[in-house]
C-alpha positions in Angstrom: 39.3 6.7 63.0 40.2 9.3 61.0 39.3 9.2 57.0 41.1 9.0 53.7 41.9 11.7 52.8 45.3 13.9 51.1 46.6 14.6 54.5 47.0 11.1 55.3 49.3 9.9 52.7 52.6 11.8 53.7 52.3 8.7 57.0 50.5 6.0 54.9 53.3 6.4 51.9 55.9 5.3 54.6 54.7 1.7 54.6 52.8 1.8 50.5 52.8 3.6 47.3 50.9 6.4 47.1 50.2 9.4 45.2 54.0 11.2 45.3 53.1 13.4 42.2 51.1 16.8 42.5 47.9 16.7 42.6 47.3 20.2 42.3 48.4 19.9 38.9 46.8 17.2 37.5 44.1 18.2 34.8 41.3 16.3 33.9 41.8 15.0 30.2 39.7 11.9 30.8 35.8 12.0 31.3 34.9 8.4 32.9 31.0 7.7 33.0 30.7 4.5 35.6 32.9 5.1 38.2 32.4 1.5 39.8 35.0 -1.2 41.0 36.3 -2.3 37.6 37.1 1.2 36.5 38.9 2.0 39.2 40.9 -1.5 39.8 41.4 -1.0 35.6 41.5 2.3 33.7 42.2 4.4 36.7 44.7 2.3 37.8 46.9 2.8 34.6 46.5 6.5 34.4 47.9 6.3 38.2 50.9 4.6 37.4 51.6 6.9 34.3 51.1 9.4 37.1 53.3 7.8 39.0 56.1 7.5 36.6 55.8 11.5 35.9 53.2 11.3 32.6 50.2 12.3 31.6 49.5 14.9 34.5 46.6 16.3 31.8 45.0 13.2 31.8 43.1 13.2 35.3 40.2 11.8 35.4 36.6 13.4 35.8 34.1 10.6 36.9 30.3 10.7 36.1 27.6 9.0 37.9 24.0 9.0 36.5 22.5 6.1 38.4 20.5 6.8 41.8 23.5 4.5 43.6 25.8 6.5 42.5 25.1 9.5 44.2 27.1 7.6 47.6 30.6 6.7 45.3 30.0 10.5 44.8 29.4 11.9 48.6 32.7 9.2 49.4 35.1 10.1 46.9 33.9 13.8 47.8 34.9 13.2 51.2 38.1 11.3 50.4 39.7 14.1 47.9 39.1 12.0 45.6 41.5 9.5 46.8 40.9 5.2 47.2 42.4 2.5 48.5 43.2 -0.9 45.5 43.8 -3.8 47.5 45.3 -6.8 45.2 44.9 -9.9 46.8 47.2 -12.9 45.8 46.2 -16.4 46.4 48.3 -16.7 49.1 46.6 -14.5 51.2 49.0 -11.2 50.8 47.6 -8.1 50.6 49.1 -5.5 48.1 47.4 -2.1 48.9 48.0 1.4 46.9 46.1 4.2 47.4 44.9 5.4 43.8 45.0 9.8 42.9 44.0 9.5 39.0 40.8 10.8 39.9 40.6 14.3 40.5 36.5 15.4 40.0 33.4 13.6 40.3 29.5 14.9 38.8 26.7 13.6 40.1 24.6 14.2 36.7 21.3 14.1 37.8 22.6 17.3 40.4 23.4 19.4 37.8 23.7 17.9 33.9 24.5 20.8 32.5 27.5 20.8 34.5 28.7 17.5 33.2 28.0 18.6 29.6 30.2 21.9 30.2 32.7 19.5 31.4 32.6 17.4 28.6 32.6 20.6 26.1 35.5 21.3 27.7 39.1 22.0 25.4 40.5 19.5 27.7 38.4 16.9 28.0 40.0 14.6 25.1 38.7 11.0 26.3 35.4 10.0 27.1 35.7 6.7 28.7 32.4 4.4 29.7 31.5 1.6 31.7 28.0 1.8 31.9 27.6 -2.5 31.8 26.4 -4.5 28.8 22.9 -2.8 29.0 24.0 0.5 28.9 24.0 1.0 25.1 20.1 0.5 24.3 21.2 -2.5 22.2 18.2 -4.5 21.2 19.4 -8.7 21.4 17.9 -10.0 18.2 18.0 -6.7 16.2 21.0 -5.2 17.4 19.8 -1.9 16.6 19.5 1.1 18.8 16.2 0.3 20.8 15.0 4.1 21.1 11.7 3.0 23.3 13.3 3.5 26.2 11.6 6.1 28.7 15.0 8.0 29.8 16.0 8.1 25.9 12.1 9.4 24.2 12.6 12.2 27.5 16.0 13.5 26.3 15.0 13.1 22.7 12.1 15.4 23.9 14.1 18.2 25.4 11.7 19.0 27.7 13.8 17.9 30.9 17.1 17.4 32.2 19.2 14.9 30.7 19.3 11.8 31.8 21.2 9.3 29.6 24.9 9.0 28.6 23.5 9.8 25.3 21.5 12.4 25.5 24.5 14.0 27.8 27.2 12.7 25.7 25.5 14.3 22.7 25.1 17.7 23.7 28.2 18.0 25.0 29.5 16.6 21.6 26.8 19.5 19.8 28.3 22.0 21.8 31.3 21.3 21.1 31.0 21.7 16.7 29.1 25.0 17.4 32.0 26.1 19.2 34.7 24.8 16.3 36.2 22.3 18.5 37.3 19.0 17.9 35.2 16.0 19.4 36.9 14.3 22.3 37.7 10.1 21.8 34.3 7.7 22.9 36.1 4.6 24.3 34.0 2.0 25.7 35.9 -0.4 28.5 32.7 -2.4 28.8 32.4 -6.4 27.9 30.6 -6.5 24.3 32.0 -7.9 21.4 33.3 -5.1 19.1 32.6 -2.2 21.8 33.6 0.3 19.8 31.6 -0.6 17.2 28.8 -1.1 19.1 29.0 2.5 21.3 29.5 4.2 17.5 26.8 3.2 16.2 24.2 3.6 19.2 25.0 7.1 19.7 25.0 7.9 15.9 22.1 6.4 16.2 20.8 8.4 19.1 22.4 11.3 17.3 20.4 10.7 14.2 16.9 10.9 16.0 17.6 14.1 17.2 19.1 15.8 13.9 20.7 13.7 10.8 23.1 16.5 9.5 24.7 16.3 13.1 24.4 12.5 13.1 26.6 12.4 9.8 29.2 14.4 11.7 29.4 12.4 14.4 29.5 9.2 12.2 32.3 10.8 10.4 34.5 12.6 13.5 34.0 10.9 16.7 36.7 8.0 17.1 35.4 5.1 19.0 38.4 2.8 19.5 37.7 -1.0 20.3 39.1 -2.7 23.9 39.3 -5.6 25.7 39.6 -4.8 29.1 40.3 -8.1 31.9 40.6 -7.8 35.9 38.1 -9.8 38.0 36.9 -7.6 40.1 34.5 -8.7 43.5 31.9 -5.9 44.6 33.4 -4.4 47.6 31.6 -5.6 50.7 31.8 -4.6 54.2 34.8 -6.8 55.0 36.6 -5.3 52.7 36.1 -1.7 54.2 37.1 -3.3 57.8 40.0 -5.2 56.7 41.7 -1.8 54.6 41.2 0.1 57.7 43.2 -2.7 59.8 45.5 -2.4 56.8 45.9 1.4 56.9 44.4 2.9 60.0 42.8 5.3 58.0 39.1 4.2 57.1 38.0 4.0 53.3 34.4 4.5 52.5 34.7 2.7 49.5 38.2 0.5 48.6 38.4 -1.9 45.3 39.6 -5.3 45.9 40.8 -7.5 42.8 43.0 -10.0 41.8 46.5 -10.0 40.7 45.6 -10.3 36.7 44.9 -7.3 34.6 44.7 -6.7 30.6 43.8 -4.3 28.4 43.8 -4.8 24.7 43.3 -1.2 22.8 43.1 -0.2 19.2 45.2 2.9 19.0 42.9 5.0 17.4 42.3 8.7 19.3 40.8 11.8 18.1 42.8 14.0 20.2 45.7 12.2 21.5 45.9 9.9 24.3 48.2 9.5 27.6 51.1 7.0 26.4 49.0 3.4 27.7 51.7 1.1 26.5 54.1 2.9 29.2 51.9 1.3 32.1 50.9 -2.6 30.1 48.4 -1.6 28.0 48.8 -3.9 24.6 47.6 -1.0 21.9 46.8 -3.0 19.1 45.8 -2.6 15.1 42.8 -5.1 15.9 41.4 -6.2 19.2 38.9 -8.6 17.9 41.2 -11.7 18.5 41.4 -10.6 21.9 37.8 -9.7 22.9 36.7 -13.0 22.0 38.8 -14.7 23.6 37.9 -13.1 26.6 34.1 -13.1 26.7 33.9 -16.6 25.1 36.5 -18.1 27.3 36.5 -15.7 30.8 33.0 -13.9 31.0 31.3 -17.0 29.5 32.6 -19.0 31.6 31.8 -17.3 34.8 28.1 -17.5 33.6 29.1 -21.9 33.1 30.0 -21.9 36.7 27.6 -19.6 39.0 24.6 -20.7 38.1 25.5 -24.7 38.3 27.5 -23.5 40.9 24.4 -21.7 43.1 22.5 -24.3 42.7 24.9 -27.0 44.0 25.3 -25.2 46.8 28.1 -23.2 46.1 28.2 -19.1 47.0 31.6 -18.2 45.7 33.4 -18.7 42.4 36.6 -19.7 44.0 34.7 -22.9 45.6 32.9 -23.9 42.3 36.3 -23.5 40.9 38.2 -25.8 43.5 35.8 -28.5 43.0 37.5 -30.8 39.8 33.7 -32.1 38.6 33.4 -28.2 37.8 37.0 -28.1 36.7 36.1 -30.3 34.5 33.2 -29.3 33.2 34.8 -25.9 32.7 37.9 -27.2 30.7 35.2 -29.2 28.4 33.5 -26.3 27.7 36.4 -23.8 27.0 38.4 -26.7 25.2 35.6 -28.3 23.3 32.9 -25.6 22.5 34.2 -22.1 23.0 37.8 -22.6 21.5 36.5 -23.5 17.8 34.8 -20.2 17.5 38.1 -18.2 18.2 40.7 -17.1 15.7 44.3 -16.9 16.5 45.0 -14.4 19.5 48.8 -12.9 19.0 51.1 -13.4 21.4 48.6 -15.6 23.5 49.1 -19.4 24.7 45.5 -20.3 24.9 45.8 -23.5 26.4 48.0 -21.6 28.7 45.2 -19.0 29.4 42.7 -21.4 29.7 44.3 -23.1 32.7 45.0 -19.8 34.1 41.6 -19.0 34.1 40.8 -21.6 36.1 43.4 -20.8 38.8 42.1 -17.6 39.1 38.4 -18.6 39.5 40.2 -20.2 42.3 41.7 -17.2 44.1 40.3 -17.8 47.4 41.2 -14.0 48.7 39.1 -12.4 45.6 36.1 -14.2 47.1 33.9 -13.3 44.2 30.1 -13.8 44.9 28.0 -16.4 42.5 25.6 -13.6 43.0 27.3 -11.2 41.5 27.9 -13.3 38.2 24.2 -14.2 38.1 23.0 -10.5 37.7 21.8 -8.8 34.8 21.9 -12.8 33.3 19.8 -11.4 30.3 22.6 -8.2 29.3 25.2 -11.0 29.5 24.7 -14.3 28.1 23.1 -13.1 24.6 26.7 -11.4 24.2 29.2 -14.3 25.5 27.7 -17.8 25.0 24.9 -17.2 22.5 27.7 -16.5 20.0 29.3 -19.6 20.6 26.5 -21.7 20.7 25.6 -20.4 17.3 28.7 -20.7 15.4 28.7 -24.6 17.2 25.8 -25.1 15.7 26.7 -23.8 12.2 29.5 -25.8 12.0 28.0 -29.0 13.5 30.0 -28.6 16.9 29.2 -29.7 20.3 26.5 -27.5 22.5 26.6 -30.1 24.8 27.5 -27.9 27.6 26.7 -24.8 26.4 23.2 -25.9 26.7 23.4 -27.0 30.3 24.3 -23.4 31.0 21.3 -22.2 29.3 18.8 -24.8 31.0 20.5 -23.9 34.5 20.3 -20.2 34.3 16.4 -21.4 33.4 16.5 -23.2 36.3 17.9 -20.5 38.9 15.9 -17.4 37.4 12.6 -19.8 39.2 13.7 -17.7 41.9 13.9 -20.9 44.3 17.1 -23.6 44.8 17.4 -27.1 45.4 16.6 -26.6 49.2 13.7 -24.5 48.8 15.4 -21.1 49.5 14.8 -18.6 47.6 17.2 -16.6 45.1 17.1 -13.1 45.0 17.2 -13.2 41.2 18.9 -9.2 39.7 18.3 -8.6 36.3 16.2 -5.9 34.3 14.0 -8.5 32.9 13.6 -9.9 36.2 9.7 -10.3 36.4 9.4 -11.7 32.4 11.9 -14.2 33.1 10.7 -15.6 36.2 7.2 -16.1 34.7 8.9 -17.9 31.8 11.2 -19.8 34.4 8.4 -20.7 36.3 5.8 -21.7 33.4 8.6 -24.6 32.3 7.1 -27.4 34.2 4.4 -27.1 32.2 6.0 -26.1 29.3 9.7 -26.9 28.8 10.2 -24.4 26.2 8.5 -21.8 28.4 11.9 -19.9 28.6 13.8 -20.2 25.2 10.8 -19.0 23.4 11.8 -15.3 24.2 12.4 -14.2 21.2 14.3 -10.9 21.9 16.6 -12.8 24.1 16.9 -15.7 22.1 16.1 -14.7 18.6 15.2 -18.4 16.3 16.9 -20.6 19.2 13.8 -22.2 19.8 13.6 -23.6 16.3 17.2 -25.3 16.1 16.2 -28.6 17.2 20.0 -29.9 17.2 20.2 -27.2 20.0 16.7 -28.0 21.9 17.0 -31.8 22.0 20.0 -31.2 24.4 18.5 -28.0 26.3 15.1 -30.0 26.9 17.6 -32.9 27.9 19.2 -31.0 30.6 16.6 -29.0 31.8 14.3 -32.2 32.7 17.6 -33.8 34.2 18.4 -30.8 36.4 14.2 -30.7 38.1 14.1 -34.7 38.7 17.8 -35.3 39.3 19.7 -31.9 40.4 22.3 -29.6 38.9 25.4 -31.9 40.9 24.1 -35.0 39.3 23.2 -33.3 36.1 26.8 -32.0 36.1 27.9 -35.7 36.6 26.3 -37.0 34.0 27.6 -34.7 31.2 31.1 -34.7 32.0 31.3 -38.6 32.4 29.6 -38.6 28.7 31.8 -36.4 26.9 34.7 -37.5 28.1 
C-alpha cells in the first residue's frame, strides 16, 4: 500500500476534504515546538481550515521536535510531505477523516539547532507556538519560579554545546533577532497551565536573565505572550488507528490523529506581529481568558485525573467505561458540582451546568477510546496545576475536599506500582522512582506521600484536608477503590 503523500490527494479528495489550496505557496509564519496529537487535531487544524477558506497562506507551519521520540513524527511527516490524516470520531461510530496540509517543514533540533534558530530568526516566522506539556517550562511546584537546576538548561546556559532546550533555542533565536533590528515574533503557549502566558513569560525572561539581564529587560518588555485555553480530547494514536485510516483511505498513514468531535480555543488577542484571522475558523479571541482556563483545567483536565486513577484501579482501562458506569458518574458530577465549581468565576457565554454534563458525555465517547494510562502519566506535572488549586481555595473557604482528597489518596494508591489483582502498573511520570518509594512507604507511614513538599507544598499540615486524605487512603488498602467510591458518594449525597 502505497503512502501518504501529495500525489494521493487529487483521488483521496474525491471521497474527503483535502488540501485544495497550494501548497507550494504556503509560507511558514508559525513556528510550532511539540508537534504531537493535540497540536495537530488543534492549532493545526485551524490554520488548515483558514487555508482552506483561502487565508493566511503565510502562516504555515514549521514544526520542532527536541525530544529523542520525536525524531520518528519527523522521518513520517518527512515521508508524507508533510501531510496527515484527522480522523474525528462521533459517538456513533462515524468516522469523519480530513487530511491536514498546514504543516509545511519539520526540524529535528538536536540534528542541526542552529537550523531551527535560523528559522526562528527568520522575517517570517511571526508566531512561536508550544506545546511542550505541563513540565516543559522548568516551573518549580511550591516556588513557582524558574527551576534553573536542570542539566539541559545549566548546558545551554554554558554555551559550550549545542542547544538543547526550547529556551536556550528560543532565546538565541530571539538574540539574534534584536542584533539584526528585527521585531520579536509572538510566544504563545497552547499548553494546560493556569495563566500560560504568564507562566511561559516569565520562565524564559527568566532563562533570559541568567544568560544577560540587559537582554532579559528587552524580552520582558517586547516579546508578547498571549494567554489560551486550548480543549480537544485527544487519545495517543495506536496501532489500530493506523490500520483502520488505511481501510479508510487506501493510502497508509504513518502517523494519523484521532479525536473527538469537541474542540475550543479561548485566545487573548494580543500579537507582536500580527496573527492569521483565528476567529474566521472558531477560535473565541478574547480580552481575558482566565474565566475560561479554569474552567477547563478545574472542571475537564481535573477531572480526568478524578476518574483514571479510581478508574485503573477498579478495573477499568478506558475513560469512556469509567465514564459509562453512573457510581463514577456520580462521583464526577459531585466533584465538578460541589468542589470544583465554587472556585470558578463567571465564564462568558458558557452554561456551566451545561458543560458539565457535556463533559461527562464525552468521557463517554466510546470511539475516542482514550487510555486511563494515558491520563495517569506525568501525574506529578498535572495535579499540582488542576486539583491542588481547587483543593486549596476549598479549604480557604471552608468548602468540601471530600472528593478531592480521594483523588489524591488514589493517585497514592496507583503510583505503588501494583493494582488490586496484583498486577503491576507501568507507572510514567518524571518523578517516577521518588514517588513510588513514597507510595510504597505508606503502609507504614500514611503520610509517606503528602509529605513531598515540592509537590505538595504545606498540605501535609492542613489537618481539615489530612483527616479526609488519611480517611480514604486506609479505606482504599482494606476495602478497595469500588467500595471506597461507594462509600463517598452514598455520604455526600
Amino acid at each position: 500500500m502505497r503512502t501518504l503523500d501529495t500525489e494521493a490527494l487529487t483521488r483521496l479528495g474525491q471521497s474527503m476534504p483535502v488540501p485544495d489550496y497550494d501548497r507550494a505557496q504556503v509560507r511558514p509564519g508559525i513556528v510550532h515546538f511539540g508537534v504531537g496529537g493535540f497540536h495537530r487535531a488543534h492549532e493545526a487544524m485551524y490554520v488548515d481550515r483558514l487555508m482552506a477558506a483561502g487565508k493566511a497562506l503565510d502562516w504555515g507551519i514549521c514544526g520542532v521536535g527536541l525530544m529523542p521520540g520525536d525524531k520518528a513524527m519527523h522521518e513520517v511527516l518527512a515521508a508524507q510531505d508533510h501531510l496527515y490524516t484527522l480522523v474525528v470520531k462521533h459517538p456513533d461510530g462515524t468516522l469523519e477523516p480530513r487530511i491536514i496540509g498546514a504543516i509545511v517543514d519539520y526540524l529535528y533540533a538536536p540534528d542541526d539547532p542552529g537550523a531551527v534558530v535560523e528559522r526562528l530568526a527568520s522575517p517570517d516566522t511571526r508566531i512561536v507556538s508550544l506545546t511542550v506539556t505541563e513540565g516543559g517550562y522548568n516551573v518549580h511546584p511550591v516556588t513557582g519560579d524558574f527551576d534553573e537546576k536542570d542539566t539541559d538548561v545549566q548546558r545551554d546556559l554554558a554555551g559550550d554545546e549545542p542547544l538543547r532546550t526550547t529556551f536556550g533555542l528560543v532565546c538565541a533565536a530571539l538574540a539574534r533577532r534584536r542584533e539584526r533590528g528585527l521585531a520579536p515574533f509572538t510566544i504563545m503557549s497552547c499548553d494546560n497551565i493556569p495563566g500560560n502566558g504568564e507562566v511561559a513569560h516569565k520562565m524564559f525572561t527568566a532563562f533570559a536573565r541568567l544568560q544577560d539581564p540587559s537582554f532579559a529587560d528587552w524580552v520582558e518588555a517586547e516579546v508578547s505572550f498571549p494567554n489560551s485555553m486550548v480543549d480537544r480530547i485527544t487519545p495517543s494514536t495506536s496501532d489500530e488507528d493506523r490500520d483502520a485510516v488505511a481501510e479508510l483511505l487506501g493510502v497508509r498513514d504513518g502517523w494519523p490523529v484521532v479525536c473527538e468531535p469537541f474542540t475550543q480555543w479561548a485566545l487573548e488577542d494580543s500579537f507582536t506581529l500580527g496573527r492569521p484571522p483565528l476567529e474566521d475558523a472558531g477560535v473565541q479571541l478574547v480580552d481575558d481568558v482566565t474565566p475560561y482556563e479554569l474552567m477547563k483545567l478545574r472542571l475537564l483536565n481535573a477531572s480526568h485525573q478524578a476518574l483514571c486513577y479510581l478508574g485503573y484501579l477498579s478495573g477499568y482501562r478506558y475513560a469512556h467505561e469509567v465514564a459509562q458506569d453512573q457510581l463514577f458518574v456520580d462521583f464526577l458530577l459531585g466533584y465538578m458540582d460541589d468542589e470544583a465549581t465554587p472556585t470558578l468565576q463567571p465564564v462568558p457565554g458558557v452554561d456551566l451546568y451545561d458543560y458539565k454534563r457535556q463533559l461527562i458525555e464525552r468521557f463517554a465517547n466510546p470511539e475516542v477510546r482514550d487510555t486511563l494510562a494515558r491520563l495517569c502519566a506525568e501525574s506529578s506535572d498535572r495535579i499540582p496545576k488542576w486539583l491542588l488549586p481547587v483543593i486549596r481555595s476549598q479549604l480557604d473557604s471552608g468548602g468540601s475536599v471530600e472528593r478531592s482528597a480521594l483523588v489524591v489518596a488514589a493517585w497514592a494508591r496507583y503510583a505503588e506500582g501494583v493494582d488490586e489483582a496484583g498486577e503491576p502498573i507501568d507507572v510514567v511520570d518524571p518523578m517516577r522512582e521518588e514517588l513510588m518509594a513514597a507510595a510504597q512507604a505508606q503502609h507504614e507511614d500514611p503520610d509517606a506521600f503528602i509529605a513531598n513538599r515540592d509537590l505538595f507544598g504545606d498540605l501535609a499540615d492542613r489537618d481539615e484536608f489530612m483527616s479526609v486524605y488519611r480517611k480514604h487512603l486506609a479505606a482504599l488498602h482494606g476495602e478497595g477503590a469500588r467500595a471506597t467510591l461507594e462509600g463517598v458518594v452514598a455520604a455526600v449525597d
